[in-house]
PLY file of the C-alpha trace (Angstrom):
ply
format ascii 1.0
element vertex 136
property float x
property float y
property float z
element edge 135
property int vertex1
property int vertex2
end_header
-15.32 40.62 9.97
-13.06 37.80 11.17
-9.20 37.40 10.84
-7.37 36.55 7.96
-7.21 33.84 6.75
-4.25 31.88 7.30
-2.50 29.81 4.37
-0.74 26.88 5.67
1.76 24.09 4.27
1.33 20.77 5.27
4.36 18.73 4.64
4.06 15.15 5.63
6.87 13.02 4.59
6.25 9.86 5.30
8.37 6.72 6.20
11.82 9.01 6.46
12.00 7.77 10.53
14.08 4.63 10.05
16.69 2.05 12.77
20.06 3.09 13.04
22.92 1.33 11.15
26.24 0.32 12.38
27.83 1.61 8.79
26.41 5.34 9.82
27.79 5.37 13.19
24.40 4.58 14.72
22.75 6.70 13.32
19.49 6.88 11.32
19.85 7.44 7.23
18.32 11.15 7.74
20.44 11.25 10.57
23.12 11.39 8.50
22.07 12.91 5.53
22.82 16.54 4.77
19.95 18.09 4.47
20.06 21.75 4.77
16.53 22.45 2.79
14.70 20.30 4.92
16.19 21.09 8.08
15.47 24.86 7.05
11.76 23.93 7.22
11.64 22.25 10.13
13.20 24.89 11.78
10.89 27.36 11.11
7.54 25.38 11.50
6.38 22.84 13.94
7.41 19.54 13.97
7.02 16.45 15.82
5.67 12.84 16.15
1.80 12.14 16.61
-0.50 9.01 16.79
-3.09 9.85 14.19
-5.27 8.00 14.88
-5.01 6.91 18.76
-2.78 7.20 21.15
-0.19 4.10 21.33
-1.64 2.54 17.73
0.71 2.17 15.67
-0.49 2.28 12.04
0.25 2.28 8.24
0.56 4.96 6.60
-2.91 4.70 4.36
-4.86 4.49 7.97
-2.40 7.45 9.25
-3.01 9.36 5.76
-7.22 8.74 6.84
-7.21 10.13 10.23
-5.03 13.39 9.29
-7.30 14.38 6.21
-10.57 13.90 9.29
-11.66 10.46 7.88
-11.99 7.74 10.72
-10.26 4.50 9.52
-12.35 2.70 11.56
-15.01 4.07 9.60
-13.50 4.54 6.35
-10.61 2.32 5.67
-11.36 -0.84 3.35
-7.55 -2.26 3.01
-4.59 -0.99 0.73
-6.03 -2.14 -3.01
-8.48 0.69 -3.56
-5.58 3.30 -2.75
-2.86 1.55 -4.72
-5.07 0.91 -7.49
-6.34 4.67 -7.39
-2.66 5.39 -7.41
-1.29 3.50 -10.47
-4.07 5.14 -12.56
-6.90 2.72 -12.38
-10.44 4.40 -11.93
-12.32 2.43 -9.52
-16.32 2.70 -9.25
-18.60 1.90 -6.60
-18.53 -1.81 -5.62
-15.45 -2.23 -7.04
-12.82 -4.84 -4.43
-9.27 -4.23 -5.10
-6.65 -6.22 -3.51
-2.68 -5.43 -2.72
-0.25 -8.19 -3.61
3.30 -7.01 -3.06
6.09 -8.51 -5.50
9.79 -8.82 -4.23
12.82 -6.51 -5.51
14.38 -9.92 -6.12
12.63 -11.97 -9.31
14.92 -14.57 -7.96
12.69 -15.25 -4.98
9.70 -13.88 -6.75
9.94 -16.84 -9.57
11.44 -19.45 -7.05
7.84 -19.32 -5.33
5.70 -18.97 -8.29
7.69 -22.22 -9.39
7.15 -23.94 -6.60
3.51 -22.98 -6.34
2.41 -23.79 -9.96
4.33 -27.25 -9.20
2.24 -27.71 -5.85
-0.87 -26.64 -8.08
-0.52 -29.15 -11.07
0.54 -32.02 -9.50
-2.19 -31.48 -6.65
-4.68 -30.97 -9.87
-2.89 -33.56 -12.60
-1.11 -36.16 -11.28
2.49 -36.65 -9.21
4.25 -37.32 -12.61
6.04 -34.44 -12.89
8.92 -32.59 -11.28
10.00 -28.84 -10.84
12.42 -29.41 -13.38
10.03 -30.23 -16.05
8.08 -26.73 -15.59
10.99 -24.45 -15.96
0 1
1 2
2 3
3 4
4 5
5 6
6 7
7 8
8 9
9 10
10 11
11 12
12 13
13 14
14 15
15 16
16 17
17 18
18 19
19 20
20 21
21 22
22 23
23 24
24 25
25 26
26 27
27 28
28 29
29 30
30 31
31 32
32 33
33 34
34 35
35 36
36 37
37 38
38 39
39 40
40 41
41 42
42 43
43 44
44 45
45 46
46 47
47 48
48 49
49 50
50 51
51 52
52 53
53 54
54 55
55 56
56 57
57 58
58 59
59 60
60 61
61 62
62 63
63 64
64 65
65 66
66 67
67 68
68 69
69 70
70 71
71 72
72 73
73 74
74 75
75 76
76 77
77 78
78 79
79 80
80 81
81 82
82 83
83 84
84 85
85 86
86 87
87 88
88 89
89 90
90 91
91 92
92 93
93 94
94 95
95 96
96 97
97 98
98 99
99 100
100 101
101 102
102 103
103 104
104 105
105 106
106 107
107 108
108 109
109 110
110 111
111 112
112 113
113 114
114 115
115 116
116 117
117 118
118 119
119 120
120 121
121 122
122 123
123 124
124 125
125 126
126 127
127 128
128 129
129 130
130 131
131 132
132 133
133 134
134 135
């Protein structure tokens, strides 16, 4: 018979290393933060920083998420969409192409572009007749 097996928790929590900020004393957000639960666990298990998938790559975390579940994202990895599709509930099938467009926080910004791109659009389609002021 062999041993026992062995149950095991596998926390990854990813993006918490951050820069320090002058506001914090230098120091990182988690740095700071009280955080007696999580420095419980750490204590008590082993922790550290890795290169998932080779040394000195540095790499998103959907190619880091690959490698540490065995997949190779060389092999594997076909950009962000699928996975943040997948992830806001949309079933995707076989020969399915997903893409990732990330929005702003600031709809300020956001619709300043659009603006400006829908105005580069028409009068590149329609005619110079028009300015940004008469889309808006």
């Amino acid at each position: 018979m062999g041993s026992p097996k062995r149950r095991v928790a596998f926390v990854l929590i990813d993006g918490i290393g951050d820069v320090s900020l002058p506001r914090l004393g230098y120091k990182t957000p988690l740095e700071a933060a009280c955080v007696p639960n999580l420095d419980a666990i750490a204590s008590a298990g082993i922790n550290g920083l890795m290169d998932p998938v080779e040394v000195g790559l540095g790499c998103g975390s959907d190619t880091a998420h690959l490698s540490l579940l065995g997949y190779d994202p060389r092999v594997y990895y076909r950009g962000r969409g699928a996975f943040e599709s997948m992830g806001a509930g949309l079933a995707m099938s076989p020969g399915d192409i997903a893409f990732k467009a990330s929005a702003d926080d600031f709809s300020l910004i956001c619709n300043h572009v659009l603006v400006i791109l829908f105005y580069i659009w028409f009068v590149w389609h329609v005619g110079s007749g028009y300015s940004k002021t008469d889309l808006c």
